[in-house]
C-alpha positions in Angstrom: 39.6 13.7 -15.3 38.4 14.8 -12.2 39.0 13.9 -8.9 36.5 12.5 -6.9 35.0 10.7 -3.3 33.5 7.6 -3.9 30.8 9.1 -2.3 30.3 11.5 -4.8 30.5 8.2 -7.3 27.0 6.8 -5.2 25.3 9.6 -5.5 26.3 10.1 -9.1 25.2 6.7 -9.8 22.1 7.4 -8.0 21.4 10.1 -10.4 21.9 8.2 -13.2 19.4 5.4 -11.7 16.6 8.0 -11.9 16.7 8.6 -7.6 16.0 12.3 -7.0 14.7 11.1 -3.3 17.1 10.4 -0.5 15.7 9.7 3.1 17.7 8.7 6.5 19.2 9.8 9.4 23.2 10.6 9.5 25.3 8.7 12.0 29.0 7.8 12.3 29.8 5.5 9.2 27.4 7.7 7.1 28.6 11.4 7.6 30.6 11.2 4.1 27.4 10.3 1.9 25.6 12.6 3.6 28.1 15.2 2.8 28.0 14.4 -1.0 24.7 14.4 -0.7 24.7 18.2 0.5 26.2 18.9 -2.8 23.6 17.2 -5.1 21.1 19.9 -6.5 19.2 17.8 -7.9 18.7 15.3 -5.1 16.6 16.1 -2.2 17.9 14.7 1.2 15.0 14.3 3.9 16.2 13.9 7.0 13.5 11.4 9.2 12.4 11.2 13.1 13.8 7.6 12.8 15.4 4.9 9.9 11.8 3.3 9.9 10.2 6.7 8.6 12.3 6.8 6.3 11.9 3.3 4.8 7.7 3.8 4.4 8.9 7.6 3.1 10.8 5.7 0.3 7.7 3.4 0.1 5.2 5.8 -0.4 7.4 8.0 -2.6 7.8 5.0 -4.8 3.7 3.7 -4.7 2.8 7.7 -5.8 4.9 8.1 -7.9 6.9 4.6 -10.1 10.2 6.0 -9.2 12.4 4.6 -6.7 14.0 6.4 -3.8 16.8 5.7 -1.5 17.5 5.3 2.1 20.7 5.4 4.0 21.2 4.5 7.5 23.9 3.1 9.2 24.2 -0.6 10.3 23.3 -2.1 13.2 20.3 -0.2 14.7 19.6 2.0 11.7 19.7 -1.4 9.2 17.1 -2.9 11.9 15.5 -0.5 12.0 14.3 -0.1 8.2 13.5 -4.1 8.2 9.6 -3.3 8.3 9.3 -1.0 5.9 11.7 -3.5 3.9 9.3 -6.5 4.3 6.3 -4.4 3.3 8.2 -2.8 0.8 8.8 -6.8 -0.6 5.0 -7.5 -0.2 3.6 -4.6 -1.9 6.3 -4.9 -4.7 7.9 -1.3 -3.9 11.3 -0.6 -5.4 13.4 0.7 -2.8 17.6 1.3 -2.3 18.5 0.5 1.1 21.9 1.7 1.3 23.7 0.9 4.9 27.2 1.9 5.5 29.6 -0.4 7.2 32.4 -1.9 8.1 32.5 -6.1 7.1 32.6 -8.4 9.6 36.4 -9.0 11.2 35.7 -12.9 11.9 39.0 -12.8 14.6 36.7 -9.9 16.3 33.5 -11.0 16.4 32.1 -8.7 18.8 32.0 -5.6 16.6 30.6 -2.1 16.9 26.8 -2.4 15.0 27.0 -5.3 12.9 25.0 -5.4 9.8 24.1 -9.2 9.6 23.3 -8.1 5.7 24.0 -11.9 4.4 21.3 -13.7 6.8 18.6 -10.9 5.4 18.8 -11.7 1.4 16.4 -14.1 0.8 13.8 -13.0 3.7 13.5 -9.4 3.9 15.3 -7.7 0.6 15.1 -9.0 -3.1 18.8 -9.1 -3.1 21.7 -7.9 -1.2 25.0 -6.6 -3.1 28.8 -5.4 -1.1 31.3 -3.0 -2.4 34.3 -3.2 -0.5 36.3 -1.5 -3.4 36.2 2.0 -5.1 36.5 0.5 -8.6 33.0 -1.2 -8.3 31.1 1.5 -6.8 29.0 2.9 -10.2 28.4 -0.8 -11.3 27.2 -2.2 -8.5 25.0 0.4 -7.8 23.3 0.6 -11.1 22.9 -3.3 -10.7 20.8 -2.6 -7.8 19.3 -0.4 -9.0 18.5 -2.1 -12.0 17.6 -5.5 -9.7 15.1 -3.3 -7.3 13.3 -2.3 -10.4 13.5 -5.1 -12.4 10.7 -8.1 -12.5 8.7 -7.6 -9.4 10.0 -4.2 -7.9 11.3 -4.7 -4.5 13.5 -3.7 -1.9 17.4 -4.2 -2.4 20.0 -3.6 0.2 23.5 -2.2 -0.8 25.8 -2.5 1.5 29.1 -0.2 1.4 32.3 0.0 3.1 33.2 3.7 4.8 36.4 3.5 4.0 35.7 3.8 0.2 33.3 6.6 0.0 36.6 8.6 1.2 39.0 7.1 -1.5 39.6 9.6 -4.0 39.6 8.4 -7.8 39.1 9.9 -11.1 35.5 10.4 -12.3 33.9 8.7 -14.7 30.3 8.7 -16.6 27.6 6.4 -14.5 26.1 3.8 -16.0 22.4 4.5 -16.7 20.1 1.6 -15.4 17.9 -0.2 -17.8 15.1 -2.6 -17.0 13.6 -3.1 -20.3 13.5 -6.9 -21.1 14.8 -7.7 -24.2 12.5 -10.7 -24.7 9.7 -11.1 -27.6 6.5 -11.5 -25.5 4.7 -10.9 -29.1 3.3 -14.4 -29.6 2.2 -14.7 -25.9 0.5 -11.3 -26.2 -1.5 -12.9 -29.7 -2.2 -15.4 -27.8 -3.7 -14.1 -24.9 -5.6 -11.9 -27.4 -6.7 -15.2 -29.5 -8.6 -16.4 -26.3 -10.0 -12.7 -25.2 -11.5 -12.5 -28.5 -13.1 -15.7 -28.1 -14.7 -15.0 -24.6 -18.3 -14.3 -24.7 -18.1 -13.7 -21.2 -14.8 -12.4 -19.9 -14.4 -11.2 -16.6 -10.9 -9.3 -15.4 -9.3 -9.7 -12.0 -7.0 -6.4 -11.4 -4.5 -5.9 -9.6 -1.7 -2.8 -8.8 0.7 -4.2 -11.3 -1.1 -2.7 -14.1 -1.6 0.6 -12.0 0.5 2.5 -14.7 -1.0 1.2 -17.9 -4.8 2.4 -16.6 -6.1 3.4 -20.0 -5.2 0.9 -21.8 -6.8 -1.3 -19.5 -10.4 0.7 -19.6 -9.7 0.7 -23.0 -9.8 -3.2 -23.4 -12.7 -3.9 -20.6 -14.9 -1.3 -22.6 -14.0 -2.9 -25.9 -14.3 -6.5 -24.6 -17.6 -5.9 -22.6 -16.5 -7.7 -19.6 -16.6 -7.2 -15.9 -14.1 -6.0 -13.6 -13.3 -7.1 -10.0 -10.1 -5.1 -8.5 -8.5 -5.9 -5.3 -7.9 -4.0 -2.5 -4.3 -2.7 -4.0 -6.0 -2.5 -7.3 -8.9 0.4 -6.4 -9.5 2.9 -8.8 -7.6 1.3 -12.0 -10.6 1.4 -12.8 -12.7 3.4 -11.2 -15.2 2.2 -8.6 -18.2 4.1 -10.2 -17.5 2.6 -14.0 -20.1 1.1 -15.5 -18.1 -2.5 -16.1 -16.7 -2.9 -12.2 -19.0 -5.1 -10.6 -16.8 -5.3 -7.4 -13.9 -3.7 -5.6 -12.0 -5.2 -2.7 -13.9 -8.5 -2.0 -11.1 -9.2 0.6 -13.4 -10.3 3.9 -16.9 -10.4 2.3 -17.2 -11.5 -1.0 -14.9 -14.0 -1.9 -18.3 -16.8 -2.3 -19.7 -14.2 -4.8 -16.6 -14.1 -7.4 -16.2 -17.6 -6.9 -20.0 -17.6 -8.2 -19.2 -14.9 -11.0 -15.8 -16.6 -12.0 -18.1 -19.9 -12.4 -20.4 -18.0 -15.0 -17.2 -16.5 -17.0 -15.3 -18.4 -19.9 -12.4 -16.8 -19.2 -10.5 -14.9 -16.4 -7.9 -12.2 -17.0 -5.4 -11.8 -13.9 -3.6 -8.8 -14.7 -1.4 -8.1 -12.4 -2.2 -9.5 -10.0 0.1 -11.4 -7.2 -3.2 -13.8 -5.6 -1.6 -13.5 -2.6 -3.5 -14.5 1.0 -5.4 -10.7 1.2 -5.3 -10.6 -2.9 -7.1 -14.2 -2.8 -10.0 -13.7 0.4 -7.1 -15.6 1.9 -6.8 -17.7 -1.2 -10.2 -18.7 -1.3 -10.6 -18.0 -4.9 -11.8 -20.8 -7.1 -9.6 -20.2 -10.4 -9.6 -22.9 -12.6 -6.4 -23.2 -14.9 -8.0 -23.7 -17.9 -9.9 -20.7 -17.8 -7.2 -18.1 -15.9 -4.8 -16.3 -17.8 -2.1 -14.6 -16.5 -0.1 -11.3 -17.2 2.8 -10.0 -14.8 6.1 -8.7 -14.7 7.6 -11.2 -12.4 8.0 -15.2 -13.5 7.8 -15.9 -10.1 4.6 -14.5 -9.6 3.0 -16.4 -12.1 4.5 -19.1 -11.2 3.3 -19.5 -7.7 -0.2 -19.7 -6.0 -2.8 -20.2 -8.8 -1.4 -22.0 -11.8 -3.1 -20.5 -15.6 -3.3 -21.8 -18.5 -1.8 -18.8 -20.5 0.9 -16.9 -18.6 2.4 -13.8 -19.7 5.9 -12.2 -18.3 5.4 -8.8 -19.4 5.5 -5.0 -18.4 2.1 -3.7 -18.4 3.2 -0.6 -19.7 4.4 -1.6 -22.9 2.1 -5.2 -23.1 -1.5 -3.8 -22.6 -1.4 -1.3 -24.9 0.0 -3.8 -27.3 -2.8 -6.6 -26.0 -5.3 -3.6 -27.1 -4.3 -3.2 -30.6 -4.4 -7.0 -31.1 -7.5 -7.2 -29.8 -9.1 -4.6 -31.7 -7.9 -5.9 -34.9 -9.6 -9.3 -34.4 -13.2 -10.6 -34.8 -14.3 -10.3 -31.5 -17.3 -12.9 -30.1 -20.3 -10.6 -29.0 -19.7 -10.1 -25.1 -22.6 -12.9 -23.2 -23.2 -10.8 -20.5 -26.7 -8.8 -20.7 -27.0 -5.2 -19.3 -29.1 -7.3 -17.0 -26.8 -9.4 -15.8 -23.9 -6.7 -15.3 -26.6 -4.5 -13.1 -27.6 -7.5 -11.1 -24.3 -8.7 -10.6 -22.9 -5.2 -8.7 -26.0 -4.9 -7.0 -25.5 -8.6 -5.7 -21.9 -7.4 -4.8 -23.2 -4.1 -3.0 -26.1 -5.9 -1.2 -23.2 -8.2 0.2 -20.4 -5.5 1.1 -23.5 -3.5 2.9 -24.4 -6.8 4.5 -21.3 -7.1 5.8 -20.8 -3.6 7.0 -24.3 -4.0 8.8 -23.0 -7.2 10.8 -19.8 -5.3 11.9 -22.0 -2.6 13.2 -23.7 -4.6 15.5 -20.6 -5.7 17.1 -18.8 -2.8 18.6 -20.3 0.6 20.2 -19.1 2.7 17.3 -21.4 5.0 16.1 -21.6 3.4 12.4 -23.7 5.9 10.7 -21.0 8.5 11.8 -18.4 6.4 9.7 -20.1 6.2 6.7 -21.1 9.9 7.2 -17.6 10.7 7.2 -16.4 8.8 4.1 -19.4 10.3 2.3 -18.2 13.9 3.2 -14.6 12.9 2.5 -15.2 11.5 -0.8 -17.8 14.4 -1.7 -14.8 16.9 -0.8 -11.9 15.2 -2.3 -11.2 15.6 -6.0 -11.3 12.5 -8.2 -7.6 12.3 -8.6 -6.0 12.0 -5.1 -4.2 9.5 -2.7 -5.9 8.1 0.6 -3.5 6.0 2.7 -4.6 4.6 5.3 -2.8 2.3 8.8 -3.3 -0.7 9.3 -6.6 -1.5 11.7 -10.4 -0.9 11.9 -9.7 2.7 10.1 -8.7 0.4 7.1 -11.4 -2.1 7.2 -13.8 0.7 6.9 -11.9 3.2 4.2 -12.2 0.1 1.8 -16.0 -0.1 2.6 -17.5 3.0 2.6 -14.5 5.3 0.2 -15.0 5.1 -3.6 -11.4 4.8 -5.8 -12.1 6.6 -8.9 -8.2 7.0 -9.5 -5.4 4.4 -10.0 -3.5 4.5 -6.4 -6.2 6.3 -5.2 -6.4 4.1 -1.7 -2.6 3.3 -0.8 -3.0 0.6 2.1 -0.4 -2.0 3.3 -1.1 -5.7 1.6 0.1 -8.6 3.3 2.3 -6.9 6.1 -0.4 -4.7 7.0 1.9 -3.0 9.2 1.0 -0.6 12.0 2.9 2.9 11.3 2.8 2.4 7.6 0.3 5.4 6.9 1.7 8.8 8.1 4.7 8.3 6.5 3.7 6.8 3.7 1.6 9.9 3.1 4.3 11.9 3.7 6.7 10.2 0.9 3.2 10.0 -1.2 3.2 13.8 -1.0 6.5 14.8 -1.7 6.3 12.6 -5.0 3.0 14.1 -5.8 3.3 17.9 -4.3 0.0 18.7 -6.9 -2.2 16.0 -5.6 -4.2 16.2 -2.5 -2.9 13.3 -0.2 -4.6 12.4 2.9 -3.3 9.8 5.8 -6.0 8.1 7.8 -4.6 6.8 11.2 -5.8 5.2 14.8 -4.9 6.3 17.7 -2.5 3.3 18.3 -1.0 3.9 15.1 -0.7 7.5 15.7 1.3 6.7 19.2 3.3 4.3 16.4 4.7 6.9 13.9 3.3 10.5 15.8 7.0 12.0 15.8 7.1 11.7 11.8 5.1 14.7 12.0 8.4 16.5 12.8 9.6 16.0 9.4 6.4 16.8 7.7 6.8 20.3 9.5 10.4 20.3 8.5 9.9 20.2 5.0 6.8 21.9 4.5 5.0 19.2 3.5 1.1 19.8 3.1 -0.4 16.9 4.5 -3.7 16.0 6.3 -3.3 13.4 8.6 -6.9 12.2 10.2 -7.0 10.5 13.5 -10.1 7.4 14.4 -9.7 7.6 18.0 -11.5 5.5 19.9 -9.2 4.8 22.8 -8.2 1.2 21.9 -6.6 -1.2 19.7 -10.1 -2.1 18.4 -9.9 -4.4 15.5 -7.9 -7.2 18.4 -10.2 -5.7 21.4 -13.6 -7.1 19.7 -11.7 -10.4 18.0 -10.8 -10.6 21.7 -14.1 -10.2 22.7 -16.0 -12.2 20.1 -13.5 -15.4 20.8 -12.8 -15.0 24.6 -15.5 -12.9 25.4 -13.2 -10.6 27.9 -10.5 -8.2 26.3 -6.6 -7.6 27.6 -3.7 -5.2 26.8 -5.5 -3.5 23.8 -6.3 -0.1 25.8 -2.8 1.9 25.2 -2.0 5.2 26.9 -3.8 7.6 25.2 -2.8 11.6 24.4 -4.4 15.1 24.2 -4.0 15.2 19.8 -4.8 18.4 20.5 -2.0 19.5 22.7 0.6 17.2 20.5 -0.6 18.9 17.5 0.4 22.0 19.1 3.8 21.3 20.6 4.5 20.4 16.6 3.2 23.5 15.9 0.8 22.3 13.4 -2.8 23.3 13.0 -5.6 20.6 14.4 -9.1 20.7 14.7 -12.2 17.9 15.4 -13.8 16.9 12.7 -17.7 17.7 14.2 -20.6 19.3 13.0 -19.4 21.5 10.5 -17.4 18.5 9.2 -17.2 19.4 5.3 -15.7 22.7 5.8 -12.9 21.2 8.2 -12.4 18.9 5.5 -12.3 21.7 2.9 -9.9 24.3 4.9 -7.3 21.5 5.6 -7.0 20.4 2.1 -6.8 23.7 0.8 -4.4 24.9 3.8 -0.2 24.8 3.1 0.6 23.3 6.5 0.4 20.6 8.2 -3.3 19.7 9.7 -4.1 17.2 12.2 -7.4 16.3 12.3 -9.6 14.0 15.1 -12.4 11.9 14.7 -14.0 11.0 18.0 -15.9 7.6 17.8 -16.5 6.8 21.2 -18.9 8.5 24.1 -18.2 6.9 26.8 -19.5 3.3 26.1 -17.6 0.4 27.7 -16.6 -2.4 25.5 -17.8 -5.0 28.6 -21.6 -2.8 27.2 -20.3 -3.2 23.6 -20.2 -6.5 24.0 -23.4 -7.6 25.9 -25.2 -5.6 23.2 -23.4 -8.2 20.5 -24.8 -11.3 22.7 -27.9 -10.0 23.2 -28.7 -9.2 19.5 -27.0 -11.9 18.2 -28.9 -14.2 20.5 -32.2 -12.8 19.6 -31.6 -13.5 15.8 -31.4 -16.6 16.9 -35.0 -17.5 17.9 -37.0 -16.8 20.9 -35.0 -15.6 23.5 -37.2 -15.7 26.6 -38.1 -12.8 29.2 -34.6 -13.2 30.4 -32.9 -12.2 26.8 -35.7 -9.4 26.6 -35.2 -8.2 30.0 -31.3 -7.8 29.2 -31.7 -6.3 26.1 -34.4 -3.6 27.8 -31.6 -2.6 30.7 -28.9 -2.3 28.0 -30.9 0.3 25.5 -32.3 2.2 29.0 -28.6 2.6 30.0 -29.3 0.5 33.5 
């Protein structure tokens, strides 16, 4: 047999786990993977600005795409460093392989060069955390977490390796391929479940992005059932936004009251996919009633928390909805209850309340709130059907889930419940290098461009066609206005702001404003094979001290009579004195 370094085994084993994706930055304990890795054809190595890039790389690679990639950083710093992109990795259930190199812990020296503090982090940060301090258990312990980051709810696992074994030499041997198929019968639970749909008269289906890959099956069974649709916000596009049977996308915020009104109406409920966390549940203010929720997911544990159903089912929507589908179709089926009627009525009631709410928002701040939706309109108009948005987290966000239709599954990529700031750029990046066909475009703020700016760098590195749009309005402005609108004065939300324009060139990447001739800016960065900054301006000069006299004023004057005082104010703030 041949002769080989145990780190050749990893990345063998990698291979054999389906990762063609590697991201990091070398240092001391890692130069012998990385080597090995520089030997691997068929394994592309992206080297990042910094270990958290290349943790939402990973990420993003994984959300475009249902394969897992890899990271490998060294401990201390560069393990610490990934722990962000870890946690969101665990919220949005991302499968990820953290591999950090180092030496265990020597408990007669306790003060040791970058310690990795891998055992406190299991049960908080990573789905699991596996050691190999031995050569002989390098293939199998990497295909277990592999197999354990994929497995259930995909999450992030961290694999932590000693240096001195990825320099032993030993003979080679075949990797173990990694399997994740459960070997348990789910048949009668799927009959079940497809006993009650067939019964509903009026069914209505909660979606989430655990049924993401198993989209036409799913449009499939709505159409064939007759019922309506609600998605999420991690569940846009699975169906899209402009089908006939979604009454409501994303009610996170707004219209929590109205599905609570429409879940009232329905028989039965169909969670698919769905984790009901605190942004999955208008901060769990859904009214689901176990004896008419039923429940399919990959993960027990899912199902098992939150919102208790009368009919759970722990199954990969792959393999179960199609199967759900045939079962379905071969059964009597009750004619659907709901009316054409009462489907129109019920998305215009959900559209009357999103622009209700997007109305009340605009009187708040001193952003020009015509120009928003005048941008999403153009952006939507330009982008084909089939594409990924990904947005930061911040105001940017609130509005790209208002005003931007999903007519694609994974068509809005957005942090869940970490809603971490710096998540976007480089999720877009690992989105595009999973996707290199499909236009993918990163929507940032200013804060979060000052965040995760210098992943740029790597985008220009390795060619990778992106469009990255900037909101810059000069604040942290989703905490400025809560500021505002609770304290009435703001604090430490104004950070140092750049020239985009002369960062975009020291990268040496193109950049232009999106203005006037806004659609063909749009149009020549999508269809360009660089890199393209772009920069929406939304402020003019207004203070936020004006912004928020103009909220008192208007908000007093809803209010009732407001007196030649309230007038008086309300005159000097629209004349500018």
């Amino acid at each position: 047999m041949t002769e080989k370094t145990g780190a050749d085994v990893v990345v063998q084993a990698l291979k054999a786990c389906g990762v063609r994706m590697v991201f990091g930055v070398p240092g001391t304990q890692t130069v012998a993977l990385f080597d090995a890795l520089s030997r691997a054809n068929d394994v592309r190595t992206v080297l990042a600005s910094d270990e958290g890039s290349a943790g939402f790389m990973a990420h993003g690679y994984y959300r475009a795409s249902g394969q897992p990639a890899a990271v490998v950083t060294i401990p201390g710093p560069g393990l610490t460093n990934v722990l962000t992109a870890a946690g969101e990795s665990r919220e949005d259930s991302v499968a990820l392989l953290h591999i950090v190199v180092g030496s265990p812990a020597d408990p007669s020296r306790p003060y040791g060069l970058q310690p990795t503090y891998s055992s406190a982090l299991s049960p908080h940060i990573y789905k699991g955390v596996r050691h190999v301090s031995t050569r002989a258990e390098l293939e199998s312990v990497v295909a277990d977490a592999c197999e354990q980051a994929l497995s259930g709810e995909p999450g992030p696992v961290l694999l932590s390796l000693s240096p001195r074994v990825l320099n032993e030499m030993g003979s080679d041997a075949e990797a173990r391929p990694v399997s994740t198929a459960s070997h348990e019968d789910v048949g009668p639970a799927l009959e079940g479940m497809a006993q009650r749909i067939a019964s509903s008269r009026r069914l209505c289906v909660l979606l989430g992005q655990g049924v993401s890959q198993a989209a036409g099956a799913l449009v499939a069974l709505v159409e064939h059932t007759g019922a309506l649709a609600i998605t999420n916000a991690s569940g846009r596009g699975i169906i899209p936004d402009d089908h006939p049977r979604t009454v409501c996308s994303d009610f996170g915020g707004w219209g929590s009251g109205l599905v609570n009104e429409l879940i009232q109406q329905s028989d039965l409920v169909l969670a698919l996919g769905c984790k009901l966390t605190h942004n999955g549940s208008g901060g769990f203010s859904l009214n689901l009633p176990a004896e008419k929720l039923a429940r399919l997911d990959i993960s027990s544990e899912v199902l098992s928390a939150g919102y208790p159903a009368s009919l759970s089912v722990v199954a990969d929507a792959r393999a179960a909805l199609p199967r759900l589908l045939d079962l379905v179709r071969a059964m009597p089926h009750a004619q659907s209850g709901w009316t054409e009627e009462e489907r129109s009525t019920w998305r215009s009631r959900f559209e009357s309340a999103r622009a209700s709410s997007v109305r009340h928002q605009s009187d708040l701040p001193d952003w020009p709130a015509h120009r928003v939706a005048d941008f999403f309109s153009v952006l939507r108009r330009v982008l084909p059907r089939e594409s990924h948005l990904v947005t930061d987290s911040g105001q940017h966000q609130v509005w790209s889930r208002q005003h931007y239709p999903v007519w694609s599954p994974l068509g809005l990529i957005l942090p869940t419940d970490f809603q971490s700031m710096g998540f976007g750029l480089p999720v877009a990046m690992g989105a595009k290098l999973a996707r290199p066909d499909v236009p993918v475009v990163a929507i940032v703020g200013d804060g979060g461009l000052l965040m995760s700016g210098l992943a740029l760098v790597t985008a220009v590195q390795e060619k990778i066609p992106l469009s990255v749009i900037v909101f810059n309005d000069g604040a942290l402005s989703q905490i400025q206005y809560q500021q505002m609108q609770e304290y009435g004065r703001d604090f430490a939300t104004t950070p140092g702001s750049i020239s985009i324009e002369a960062f975009a060139i020291s990268l040496g990447i193109e950049y232009a404003v999106l203005d006037f001739n806004m659609e063909q800016t749009l149009k020549n960065s999508f269809q360009s094979e660089r890199v393209t900054l772009l920069e929406l301006r939304l402020r003019a000069g207004t203070s936020v001290a004006t912004a928020a006299m103009v909220a008192r004023a208007k908000a007093a004057m809803r209010r009732g009579p407001g007196g030649s005082l309230l007038q008086s104010l309300w005159r000097r703030i629209k004349s500018g004195r």
